[in-house]
C-alpha positions as CSV (number, residue, x, y, z in Angstrom):
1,X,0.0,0.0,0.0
2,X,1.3,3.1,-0.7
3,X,1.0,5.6,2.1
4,X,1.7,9.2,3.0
5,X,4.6,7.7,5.0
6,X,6.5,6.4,1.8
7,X,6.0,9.6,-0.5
8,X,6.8,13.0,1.4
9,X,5.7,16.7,0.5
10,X,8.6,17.3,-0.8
11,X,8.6,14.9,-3.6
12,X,4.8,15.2,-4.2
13,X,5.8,18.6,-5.2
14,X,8.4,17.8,-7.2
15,X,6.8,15.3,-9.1
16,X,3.8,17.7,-9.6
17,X,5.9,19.8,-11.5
18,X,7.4,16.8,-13.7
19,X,4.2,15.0,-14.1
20,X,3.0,17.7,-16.6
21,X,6.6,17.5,-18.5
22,X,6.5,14.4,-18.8
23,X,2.8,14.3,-20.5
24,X,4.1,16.9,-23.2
25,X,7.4,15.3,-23.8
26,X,5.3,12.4,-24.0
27,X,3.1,13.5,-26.6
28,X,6.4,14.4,-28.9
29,X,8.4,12.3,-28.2
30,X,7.2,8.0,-29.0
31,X,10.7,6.7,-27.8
32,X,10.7,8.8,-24.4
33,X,6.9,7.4,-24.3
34,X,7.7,3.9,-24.5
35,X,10.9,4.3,-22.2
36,X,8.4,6.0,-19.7
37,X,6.3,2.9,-19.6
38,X,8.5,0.2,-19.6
39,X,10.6,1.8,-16.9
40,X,9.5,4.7,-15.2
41,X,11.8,5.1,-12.4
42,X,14.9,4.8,-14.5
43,X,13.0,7.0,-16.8
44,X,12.2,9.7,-14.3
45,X,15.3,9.8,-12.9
46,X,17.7,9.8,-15.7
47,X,15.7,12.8,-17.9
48,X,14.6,14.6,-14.1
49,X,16.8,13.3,-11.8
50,X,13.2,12.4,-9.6
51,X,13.8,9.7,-7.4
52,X,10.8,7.8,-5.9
53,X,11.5,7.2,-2.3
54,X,12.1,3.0,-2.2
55,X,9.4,0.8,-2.0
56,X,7.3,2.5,-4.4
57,X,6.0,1.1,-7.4
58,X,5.2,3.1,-10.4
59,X,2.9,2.3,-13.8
60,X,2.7,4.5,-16.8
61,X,-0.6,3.4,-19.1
62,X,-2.0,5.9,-21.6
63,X,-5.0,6.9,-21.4
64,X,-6.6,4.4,-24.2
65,X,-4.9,1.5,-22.5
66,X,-7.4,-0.9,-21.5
67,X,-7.2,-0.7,-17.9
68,X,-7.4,-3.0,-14.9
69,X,-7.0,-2.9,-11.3
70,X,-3.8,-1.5,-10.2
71,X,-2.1,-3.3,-6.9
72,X,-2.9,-1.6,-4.1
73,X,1.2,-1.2,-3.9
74,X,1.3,0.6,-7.3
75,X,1.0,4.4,-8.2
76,X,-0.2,4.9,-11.1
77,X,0.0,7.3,-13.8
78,X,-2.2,8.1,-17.1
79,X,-0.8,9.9,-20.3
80,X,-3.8,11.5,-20.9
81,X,-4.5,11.5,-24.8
82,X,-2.8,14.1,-26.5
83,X,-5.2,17.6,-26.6
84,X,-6.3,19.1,-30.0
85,X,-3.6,20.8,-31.7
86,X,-4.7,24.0,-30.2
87,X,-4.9,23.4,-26.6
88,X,-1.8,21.2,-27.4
89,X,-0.1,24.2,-28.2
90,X,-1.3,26.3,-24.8
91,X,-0.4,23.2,-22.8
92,X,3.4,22.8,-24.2
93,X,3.9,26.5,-23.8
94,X,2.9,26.1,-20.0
95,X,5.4,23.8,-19.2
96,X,7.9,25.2,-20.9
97,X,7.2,28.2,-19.0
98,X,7.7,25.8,-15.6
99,X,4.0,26.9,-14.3
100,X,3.2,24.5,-11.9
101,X,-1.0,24.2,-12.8
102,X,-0.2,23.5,-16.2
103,X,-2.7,21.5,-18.3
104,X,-3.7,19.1,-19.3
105,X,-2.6,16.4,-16.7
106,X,-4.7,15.0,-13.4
107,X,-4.1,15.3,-10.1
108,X,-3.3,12.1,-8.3
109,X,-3.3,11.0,-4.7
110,X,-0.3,9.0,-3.4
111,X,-2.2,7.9,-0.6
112,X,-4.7,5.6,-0.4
């Protein structure tokens, strides 16, 4: 089970400020995409230098992936499908600009 006790402030923050980076490099980028999925620790922390705290698993699906349970154990995290070109646009220029509430991505708990 992932808790509050495994994942601190800290890192929630700094994760909420990758997340969204992620999502649009995502959307560019098919190799990063696929490298995100298969491993997304070594992903995360060789192009952000983000570190999950140990114990915590992490899943990447995209947001047309069938989807099934996840273990209670597991965070996981949905690349949203890619915005119209428009509001793809808007969203790309937000993170690039490092705002923080940048769309399009979805908050996620790490507790349950």
């Amino acid at each position: 089970m992932i808790t509050s006790h495994n994942i601190t402030a800290n890192s929630t923050q700094q994760f909420g400020k990758i997340w969204p980076q992620c999502v649009a490099r995502a959307w560019q980028d098919v190799e990063f995409r696929e490298s995100l999925k298969r491993d997304p620790v070594g992903t995360l922390r060789e192009a952000y230098q983000f570190a999950f705290p140990q114990g915590v698993k992490v899943e990447i699906v995209e947001g047309s992936d069938e989807l099934h349970a996840a273990p209670a154990d597991t965070l996981r995290m949905i690349i949203p499908p890619p915005p119209s070109m428009d509001a793809q646009q808007v969203a790309l220029t937000d993170v690039e600009k490092g705002m923080v509430n940048a769309r399009p991505f979805s908050h996620h708990s790490f507790t349950t």
